[in-house]
N, C-alpha and C positions, 0 to 999 in steps of 0.2 A: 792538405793539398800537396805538402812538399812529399807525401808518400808516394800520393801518384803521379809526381813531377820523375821520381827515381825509377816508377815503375816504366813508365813512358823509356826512360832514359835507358833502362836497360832490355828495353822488350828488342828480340831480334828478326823478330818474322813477323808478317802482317797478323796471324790470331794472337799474337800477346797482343799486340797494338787492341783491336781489337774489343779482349776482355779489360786490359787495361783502362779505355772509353766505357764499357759499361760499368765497373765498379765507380770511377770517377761519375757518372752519371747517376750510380746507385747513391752515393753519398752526397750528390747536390740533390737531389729531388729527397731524402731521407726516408727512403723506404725499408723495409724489412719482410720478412716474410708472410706475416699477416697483410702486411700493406700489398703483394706480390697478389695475395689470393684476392681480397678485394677487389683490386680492378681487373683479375683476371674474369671473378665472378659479375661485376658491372659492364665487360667487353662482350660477355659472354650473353647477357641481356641485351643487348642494345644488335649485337650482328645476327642473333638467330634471330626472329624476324625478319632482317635483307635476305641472312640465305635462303628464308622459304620463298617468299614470294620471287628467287629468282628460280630454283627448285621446281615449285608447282606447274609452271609451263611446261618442264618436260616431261611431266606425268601425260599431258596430251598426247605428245610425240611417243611416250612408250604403249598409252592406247591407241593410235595408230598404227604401230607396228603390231600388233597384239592381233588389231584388224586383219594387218597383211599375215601373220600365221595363220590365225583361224582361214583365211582364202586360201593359201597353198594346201592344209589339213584338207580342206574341203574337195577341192579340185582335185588331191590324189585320191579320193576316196569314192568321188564319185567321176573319176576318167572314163568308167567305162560307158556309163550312161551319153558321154559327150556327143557318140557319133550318133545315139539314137535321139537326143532332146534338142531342142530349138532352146529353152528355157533353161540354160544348165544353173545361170546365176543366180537364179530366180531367190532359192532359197535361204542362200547365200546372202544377197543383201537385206532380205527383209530378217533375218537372223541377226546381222549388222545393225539396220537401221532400228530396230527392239532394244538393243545394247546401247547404242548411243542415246536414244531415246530417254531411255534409264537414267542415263549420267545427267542429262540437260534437264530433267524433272526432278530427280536429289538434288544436286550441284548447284542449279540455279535457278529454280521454279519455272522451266522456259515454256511461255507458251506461244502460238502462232495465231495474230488477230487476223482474221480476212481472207483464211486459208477457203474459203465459199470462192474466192477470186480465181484461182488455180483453176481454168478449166480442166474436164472429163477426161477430155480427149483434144487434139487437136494441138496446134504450135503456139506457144508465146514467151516471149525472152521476158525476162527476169534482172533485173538491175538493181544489183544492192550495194550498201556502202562495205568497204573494208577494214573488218577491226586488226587490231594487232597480231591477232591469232584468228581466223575467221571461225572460231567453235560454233559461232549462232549460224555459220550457213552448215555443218554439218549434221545441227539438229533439224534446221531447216529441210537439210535434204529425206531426212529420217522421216520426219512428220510426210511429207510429198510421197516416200515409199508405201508408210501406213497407210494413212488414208486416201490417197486417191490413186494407189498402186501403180505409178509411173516411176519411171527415174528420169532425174531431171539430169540433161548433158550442164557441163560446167567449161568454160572456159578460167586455164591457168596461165599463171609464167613458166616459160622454160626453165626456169631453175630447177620446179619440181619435179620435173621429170628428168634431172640429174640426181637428185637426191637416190642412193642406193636403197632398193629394196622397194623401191614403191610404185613399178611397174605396174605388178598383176591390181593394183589396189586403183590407178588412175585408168586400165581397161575395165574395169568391171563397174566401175561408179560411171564410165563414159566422159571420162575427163579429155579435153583435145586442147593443143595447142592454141588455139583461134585463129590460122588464117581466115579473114572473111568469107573468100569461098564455100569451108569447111562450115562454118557457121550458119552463113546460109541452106544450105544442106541439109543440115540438122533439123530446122526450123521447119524446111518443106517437105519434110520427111514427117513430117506432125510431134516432133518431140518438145519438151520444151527446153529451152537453155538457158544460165543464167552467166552473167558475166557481170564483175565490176569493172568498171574504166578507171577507175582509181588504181587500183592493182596493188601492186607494193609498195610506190612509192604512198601509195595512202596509207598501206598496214604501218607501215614504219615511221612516216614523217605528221600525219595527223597528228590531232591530239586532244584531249577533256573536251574540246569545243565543238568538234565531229566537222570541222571542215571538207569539202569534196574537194581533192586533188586531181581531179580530172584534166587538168591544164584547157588544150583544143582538142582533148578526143572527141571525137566523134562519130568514129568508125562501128560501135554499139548500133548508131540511130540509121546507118545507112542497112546493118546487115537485117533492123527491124524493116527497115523499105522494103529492101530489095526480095524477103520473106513476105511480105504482107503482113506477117505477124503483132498482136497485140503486145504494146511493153506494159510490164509489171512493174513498178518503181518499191523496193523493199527495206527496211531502214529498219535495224535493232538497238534498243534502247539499253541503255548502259553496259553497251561492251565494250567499249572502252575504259568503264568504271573497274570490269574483270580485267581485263588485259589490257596493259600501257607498254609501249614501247622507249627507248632513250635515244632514239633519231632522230630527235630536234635538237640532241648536241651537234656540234658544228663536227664536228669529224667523222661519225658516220654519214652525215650526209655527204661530207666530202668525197667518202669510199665508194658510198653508190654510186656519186656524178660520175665518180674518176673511172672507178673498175666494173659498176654493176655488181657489188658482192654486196647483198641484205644482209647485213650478220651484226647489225642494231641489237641490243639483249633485248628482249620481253620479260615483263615481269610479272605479278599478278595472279591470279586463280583465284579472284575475291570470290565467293559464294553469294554475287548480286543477283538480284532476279533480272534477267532478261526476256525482253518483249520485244516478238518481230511483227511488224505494222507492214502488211500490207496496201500498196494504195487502187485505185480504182485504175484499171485496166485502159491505158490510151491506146485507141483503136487505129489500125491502118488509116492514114488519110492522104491521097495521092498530091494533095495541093502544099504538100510542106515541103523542105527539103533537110536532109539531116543535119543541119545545122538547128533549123527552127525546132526540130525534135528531140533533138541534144538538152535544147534549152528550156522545155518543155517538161521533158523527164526532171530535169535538174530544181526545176521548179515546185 
């Protein structure tokens, strides 16, 4: 000890101090160089695990952007076709929705129970819960392309569409902001829409339990009114088991109250099977009001 009482004594800048503390630290904990690799090789087992599963979520985001290439490749490719085809995306998404399709059948066995429910033709909103990462609504939307060859409009948060680079990718899927107007619209134009009321703060603050953070929205139940439109109620099974969020720490929640910025981490990419359940179709009924319809869907 009195060594490194002298080292202390003479160290003149903060890095002798410094190494000075780690040798004295070497010498109380009695390590050596074999003992250095051990716990580098025990640290080494214990972190790589956290950094995958923080890792594997941005695999998503790099196949979304992947998405948004193959769209731009596409569009130059085929510009000149634009001024003569009504249908230029056509190919384009169901080229997409094949590829996603893909992933969610390796990845996670995904299948779609009650897909009979999606009508042919015609308008019906769509209500599903929010996972941390919604991956099951864009297999979801995949599965809707395939087989009943529509595209379903999506209601987002504006944030996403501050996100750089993912303009042409929110035109071409028919992603809108949701004033209710706009939504309406959609609806009586015969498209279908889906929209969750839970939104972000659900992605980020839910959790293992699948609770609905819809607080009093209820703005969904008026745009199915004032549409006539039938609502679809949709819920996917363990995706929250795939992707977990750490927004039920107190400080991120804090950040959204405060600033509105989601930047909660996600973690996850489990390879769980997910199952999206469709429920039976509640039909237009002029004697409710959207409160009773709110609570209805919720039900």
């Amino acid at each position: 000890m009195s060594g490194n009482q002298s080292c202390l004594t003479g160290a003149e800048d903060t890095l002798s101090v410094l190494v000075c503390l780690f040798h004295a630290w070497e010498e109380w904990a009695g390590l050596d160089q074999e003992d250095y690799l051990s716990v580098l090789e025990y640290l080494l087992w214990v972190f790589t695990p956290l950094a995958i599963v923080f890792i594997v979520p941005f695999l998503i985001v790099i196949f979304l952007y992947l998405s948004i290439l193959f769209l731009h490749v596409y569009k130059r490719k085929n510009q000149l076709k634009e001024a003569y085809c009504n249908n230029l995306w056509d190919g384009a998404r169901k080229t997409l929705a094949t590829l996603w399709d893909g992933h969610g059948a390796i990845w996670h066995g995904y299948e779609v129970h009650g897909m009979e429910k999606i009508p042919d033709e015609g308008p019906a909103l769509i209500v599903y819960y929010h996972g941390a990462i919604p991956v099951d609504y864009y297999y979801f939307l995949a599965h809707v392309i395939i087989q009943k060859g529509r595209t379903c409009h999506s209601v987002a948060d504006h944030f996403l569409f501050k996100i750089p680079g993912f303009k042409l990718l929110l035109e071409v899927f028919s992603v809108i902001h949701g004033p209710q107007e706009e939504c309406v619209r959609a609806l009586k134009n015969g498209h279908l829409l889906a929209i969750s009321p839970g939104g972000v703060r659900e992605a980020l603050f839910s959790d293992e339990t699948y609770p609905l953070l819809w607080g009093e929205r209820k703005g969904f139940a008026q745009v199915a009114i004032d549409s006539r439109a039938p609502v679809i109620p949709m819920f996917t099974q363990n995706v929250r088991e795939g992707f977990r969020s750490l927004g039920t720490l107190r400080f991120f929640r804090w950040v959204y109250d405060r600033f509105r910025l989601p930047i909660a981490p996600v973690y996850g990419g489990f390879p769980v099977k997910f199952r999206t359940f469709l429920g039976d179709p509640i039909p237009y009924d002029p004697n409710i009001n959207a409160a009773e319809l709110a609570q209805k869907v919720w039900m």
